[in-house]
C-alpha positions in Angstrom: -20.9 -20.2 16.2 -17.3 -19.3 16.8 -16.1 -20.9 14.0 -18.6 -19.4 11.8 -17.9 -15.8 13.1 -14.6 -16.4 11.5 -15.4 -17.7 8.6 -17.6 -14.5 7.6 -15.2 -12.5 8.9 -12.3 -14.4 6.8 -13.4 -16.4 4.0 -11.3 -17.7 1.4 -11.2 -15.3 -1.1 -10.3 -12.9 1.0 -7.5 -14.8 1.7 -6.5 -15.3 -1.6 -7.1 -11.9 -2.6 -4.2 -10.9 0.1 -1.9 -13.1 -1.4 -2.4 -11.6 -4.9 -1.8 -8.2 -3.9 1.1 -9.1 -2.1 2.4 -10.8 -4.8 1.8 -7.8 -6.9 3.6 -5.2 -4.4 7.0 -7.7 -4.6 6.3 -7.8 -8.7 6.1 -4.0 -8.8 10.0 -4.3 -7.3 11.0 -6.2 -10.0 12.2 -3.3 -12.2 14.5 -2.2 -9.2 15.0 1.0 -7.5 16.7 4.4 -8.6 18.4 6.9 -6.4 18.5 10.3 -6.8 20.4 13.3 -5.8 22.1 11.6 -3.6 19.0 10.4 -1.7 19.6 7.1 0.3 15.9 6.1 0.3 15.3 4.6 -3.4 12.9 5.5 -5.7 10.2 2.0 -6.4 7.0 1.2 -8.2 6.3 -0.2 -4.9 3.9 2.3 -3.5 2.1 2.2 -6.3 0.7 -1.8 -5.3 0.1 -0.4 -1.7 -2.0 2.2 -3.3 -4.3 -0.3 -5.4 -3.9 -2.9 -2.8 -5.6 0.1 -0.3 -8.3 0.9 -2.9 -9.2 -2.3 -4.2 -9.1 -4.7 -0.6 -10.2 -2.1 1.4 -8.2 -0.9 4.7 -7.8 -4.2 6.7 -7.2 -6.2 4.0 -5.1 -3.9 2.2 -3.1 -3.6 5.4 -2.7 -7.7 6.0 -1.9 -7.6 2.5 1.6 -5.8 3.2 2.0 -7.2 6.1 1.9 -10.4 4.2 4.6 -8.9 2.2 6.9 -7.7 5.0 6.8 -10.8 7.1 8.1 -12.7 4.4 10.5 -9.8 3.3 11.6 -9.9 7.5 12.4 -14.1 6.7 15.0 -13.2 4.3 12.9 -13.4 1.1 14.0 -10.9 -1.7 10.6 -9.4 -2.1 11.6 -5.9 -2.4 13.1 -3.6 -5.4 16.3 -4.3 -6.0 16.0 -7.4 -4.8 16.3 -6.8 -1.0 15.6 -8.6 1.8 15.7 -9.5 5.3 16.2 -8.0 9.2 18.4 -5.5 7.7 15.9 -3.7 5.5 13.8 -2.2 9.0 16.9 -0.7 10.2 17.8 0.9 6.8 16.8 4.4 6.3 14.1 3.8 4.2 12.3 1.6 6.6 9.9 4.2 7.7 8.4 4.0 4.4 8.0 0.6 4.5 6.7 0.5 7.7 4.9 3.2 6.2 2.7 1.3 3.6 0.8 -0.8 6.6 -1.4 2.5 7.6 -1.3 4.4 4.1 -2.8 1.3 2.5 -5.2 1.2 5.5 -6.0 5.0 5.1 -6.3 4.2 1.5 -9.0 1.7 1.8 -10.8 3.4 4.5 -11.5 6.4 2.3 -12.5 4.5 -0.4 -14.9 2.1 1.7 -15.9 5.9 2.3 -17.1 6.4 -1.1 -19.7 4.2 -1.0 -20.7 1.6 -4.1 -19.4 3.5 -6.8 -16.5 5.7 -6.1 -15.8 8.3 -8.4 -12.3 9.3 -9.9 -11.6 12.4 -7.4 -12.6 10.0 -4.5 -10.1 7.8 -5.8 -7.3 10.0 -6.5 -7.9 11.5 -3.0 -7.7 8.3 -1.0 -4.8 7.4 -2.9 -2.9 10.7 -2.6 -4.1 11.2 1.5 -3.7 7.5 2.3 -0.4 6.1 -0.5 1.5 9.9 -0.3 0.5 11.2 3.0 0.6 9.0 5.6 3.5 7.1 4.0 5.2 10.2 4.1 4.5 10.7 7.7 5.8 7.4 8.8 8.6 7.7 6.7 10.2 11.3 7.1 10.5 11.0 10.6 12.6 7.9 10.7 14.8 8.7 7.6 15.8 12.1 10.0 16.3 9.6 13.2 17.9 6.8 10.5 20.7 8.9 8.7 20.9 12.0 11.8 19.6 14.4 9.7 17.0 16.9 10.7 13.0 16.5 10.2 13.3 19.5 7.8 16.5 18.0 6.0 14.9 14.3 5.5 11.9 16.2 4.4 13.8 18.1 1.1 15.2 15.0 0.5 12.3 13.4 0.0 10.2 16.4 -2.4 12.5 13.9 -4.9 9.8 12.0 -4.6 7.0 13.8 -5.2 6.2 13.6 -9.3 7.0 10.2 -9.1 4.2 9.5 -6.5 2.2 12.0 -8.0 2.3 9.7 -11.2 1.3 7.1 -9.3 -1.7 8.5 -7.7 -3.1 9.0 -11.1 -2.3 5.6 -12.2 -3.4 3.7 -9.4 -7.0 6.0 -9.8 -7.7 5.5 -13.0 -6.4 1.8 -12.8 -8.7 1.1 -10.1 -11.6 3.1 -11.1 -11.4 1.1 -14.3 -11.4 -2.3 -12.6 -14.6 -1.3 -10.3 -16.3 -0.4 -13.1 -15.7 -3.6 -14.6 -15.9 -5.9 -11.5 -18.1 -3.9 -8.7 -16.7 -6.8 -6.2 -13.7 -5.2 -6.6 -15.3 -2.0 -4.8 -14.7 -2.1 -1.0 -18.4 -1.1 0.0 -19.9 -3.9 -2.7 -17.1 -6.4 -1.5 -18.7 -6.0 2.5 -22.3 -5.8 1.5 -21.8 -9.0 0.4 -19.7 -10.6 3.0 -22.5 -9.5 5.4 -25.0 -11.1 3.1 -23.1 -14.2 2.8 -21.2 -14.3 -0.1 -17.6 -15.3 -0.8 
């Protein structure tokens, strides 16, 4: 019974569906970071996998899937933009972001689980803005201020830098996702659990 409990809970395509979005986080670093206005944290297409990893796994999965990501990142593997990697990264001052991306993909996914079998675009863009924006932000303001000795207020201005880039990606990552659901309900959190519970894979 144990053993089958676990199985429902993980089967294996869950298992490689983590793997593929954290594979497709690292890929997004591939074209490398950008900094701006003299802003130490860099500017990646990163956040925008942690969005469609939140929207398309759903939240737990979503979450594993960047934890995935940063374990390996934490063993000295060069998994993020600009090809960075190791301890150091988590005491840098953009490791509040990264940090960051475990509970906004979570948030993500949750919201979108939310939404039931079909989630609409606004749903989408929502989850993604609350959940990939928000809550990344959260986690990551706080610890760029304690990072660099700034102020709250001053790691916040810093980071409006960020804002139409992440606003881009919101967009993207809705329509990108809305796109695939359409074309693959399994790719919809709610369809994706409905049937786990039945017994699918």
């Amino acid at each position: 019974m144990t053993n089958a409990g676990k199985q429902r809970r993980f089967p294996t395509g869950d298992l490689a569906r983590v793997a593929v979005f954290a594979a497709l986080i690292a890929v997004l670093g591939l074209p490398g970071t950008l900094n701006v206005f003299g802003n130490v944290v860099p500017i990646t297409l990163q956040t925008l996998g942690v969005m469609l990893a939140g929207a398309i796994l759903g939240s737990w999965r979503a979450a594993l899937a960047v934890v995935v990501l940063l374990v390996l990142v934490a063993a000295g593997l060069p998994l993020l933009a600009g090809g960075r990697g190791g301890l150091a990264v988590f005491t840098a001052p953009s490791a509040g972001f990264l940090f960051g991306w475990i509970p906004g993909a979570a948030v993500t996914g949750w919201l979108v689980e939310r939404a039931g079998r079909s989630p609409g675009l606004v749903r989408l863009l929502m989850a993604c803005l609350v959940g990939g924006m928000g809550v990344v932000y959260l986690v990551g303001i706080p610890v760029q201020a304690l990072v660099t000795g700034v102020s709250l207020a001053n790691a916040a201005q810093l980071t409006q830098v960020f804002l139409p880039g992440d606003l881009i990606k919101v967009v993207l990552a809705a329509v990108v996702v809305r796109g695939v659901q359409r074309a693959y309900p399994d790719a919809v959190p709610a369809v994706h659990q409905e049937r786990l519970r039945a017994g699918g894979r």
